[in-house]
N, C-alpha and C positions, 0 to 999 in steps of 0.2 A: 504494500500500500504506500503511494505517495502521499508527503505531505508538505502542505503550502508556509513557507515562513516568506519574513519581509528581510531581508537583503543590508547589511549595512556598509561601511568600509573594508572592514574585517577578512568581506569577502573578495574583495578587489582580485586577487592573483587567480583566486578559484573559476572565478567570470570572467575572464579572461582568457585560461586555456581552455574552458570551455567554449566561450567564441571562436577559437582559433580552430578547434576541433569541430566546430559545428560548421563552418563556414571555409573550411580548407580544400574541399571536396567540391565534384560535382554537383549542382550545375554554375557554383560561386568561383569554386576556387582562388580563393582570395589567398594572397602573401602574407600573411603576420609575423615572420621574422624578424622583425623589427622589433621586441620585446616593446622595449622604452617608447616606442610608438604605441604599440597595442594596448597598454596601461593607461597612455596618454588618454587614449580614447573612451577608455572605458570609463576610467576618471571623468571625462568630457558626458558623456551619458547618463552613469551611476550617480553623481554627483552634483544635479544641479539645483537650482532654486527649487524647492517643493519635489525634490526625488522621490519618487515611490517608486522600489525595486522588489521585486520578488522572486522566492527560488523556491524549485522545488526538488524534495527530498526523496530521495529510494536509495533503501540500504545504506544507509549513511551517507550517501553522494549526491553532492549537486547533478544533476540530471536537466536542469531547463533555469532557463533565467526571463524573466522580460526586465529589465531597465525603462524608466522614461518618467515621468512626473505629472502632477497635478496643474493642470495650466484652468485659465481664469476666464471665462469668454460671455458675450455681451448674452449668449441662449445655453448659458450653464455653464459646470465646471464638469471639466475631460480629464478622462487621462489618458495623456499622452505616450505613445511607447514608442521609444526610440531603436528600439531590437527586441525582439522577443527568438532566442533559439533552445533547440532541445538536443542532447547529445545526440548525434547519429545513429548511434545503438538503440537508442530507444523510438526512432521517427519512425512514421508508419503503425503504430501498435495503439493510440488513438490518448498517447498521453498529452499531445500537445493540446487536444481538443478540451481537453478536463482540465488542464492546466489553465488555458483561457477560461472555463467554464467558472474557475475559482476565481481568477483575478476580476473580473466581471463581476461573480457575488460580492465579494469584497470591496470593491471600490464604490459599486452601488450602495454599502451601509454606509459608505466618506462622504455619499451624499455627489457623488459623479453621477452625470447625465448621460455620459458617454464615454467613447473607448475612439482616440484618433490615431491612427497611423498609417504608414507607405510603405507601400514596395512595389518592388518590380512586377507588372505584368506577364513578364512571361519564365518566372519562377514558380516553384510547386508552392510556395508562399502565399502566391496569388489564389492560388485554387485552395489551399488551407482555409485562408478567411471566407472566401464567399463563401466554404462547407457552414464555418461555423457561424454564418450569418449576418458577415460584413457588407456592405456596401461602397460599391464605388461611389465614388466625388467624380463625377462629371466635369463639375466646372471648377474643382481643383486643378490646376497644373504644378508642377516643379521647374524650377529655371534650375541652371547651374552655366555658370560660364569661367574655362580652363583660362589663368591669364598668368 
């Protein structure tokens, strides 16, 4: 049985190589060698105004994290996820769905309206959330410009 805790600094190094394991692989394959980068970041995420992180637990291991925070907005208060991943090992087996299922109960007793977050369209990401009942933003866009 897993179980849901809230995340504090503590766990920094642990959310981390789990990021790295979660996101090293197909179809990311993201580079995190960069240790002192990859902390940077998590630091960047786990750590900001109004953080609310969560982990969840099987067999004494961190197994899934989401990261992101309680943001402030003019039709409620969200929460924000800035990543949400599950170890490898465990994806597919329907933990990540129960995992959201908790953080969703739980944010709704903090009095959140909502749950915001992105990602890529054409990751299994994408098709995670619309299972568990996301909705796309239409008239959301994201800019990013390399300079």
């Amino acid at each position: 049985m897993e179980e849901m805790i809230r995340l504090d600094g503590s766990f920094l190094e642990e959310m981390a190589e789990l990021y790295r394991k979660a996101f090293a692989g197909d179809p990311w394959n993201d580079d995190w060698s960069d240790h002192g980068q990859l902390l940077a970041y998590m630091r960047d995420i786990s750590g900001a105004y109004n953080a609310l992180n969560y982990g969840l637990i099987k067999d004494g291991r961190l197994i899934a994290v989401s990261a992101g925070s309680i943001r402030h907005w003019w039709q409620g208060t969200n929460y924000n996820i800035d990543e949400l991943f599950v170890d490898p090992e465990y994806q597919g087996q329907g933990i990540g769905s129960r995992f959201l299922q908790m953080i969703e109960e739980d944010v709704k007793k903090e009095g959140a309206a909502g749950i915001f977050l992105q990602t890529d369209n054409d990751k299994p990401s994408y098709r995670f959330y619309v299972r568990n009942g996301y909705s796309e933003l239409n008239s959301h866009v994201s800019f990013f410009k390399k300079i």
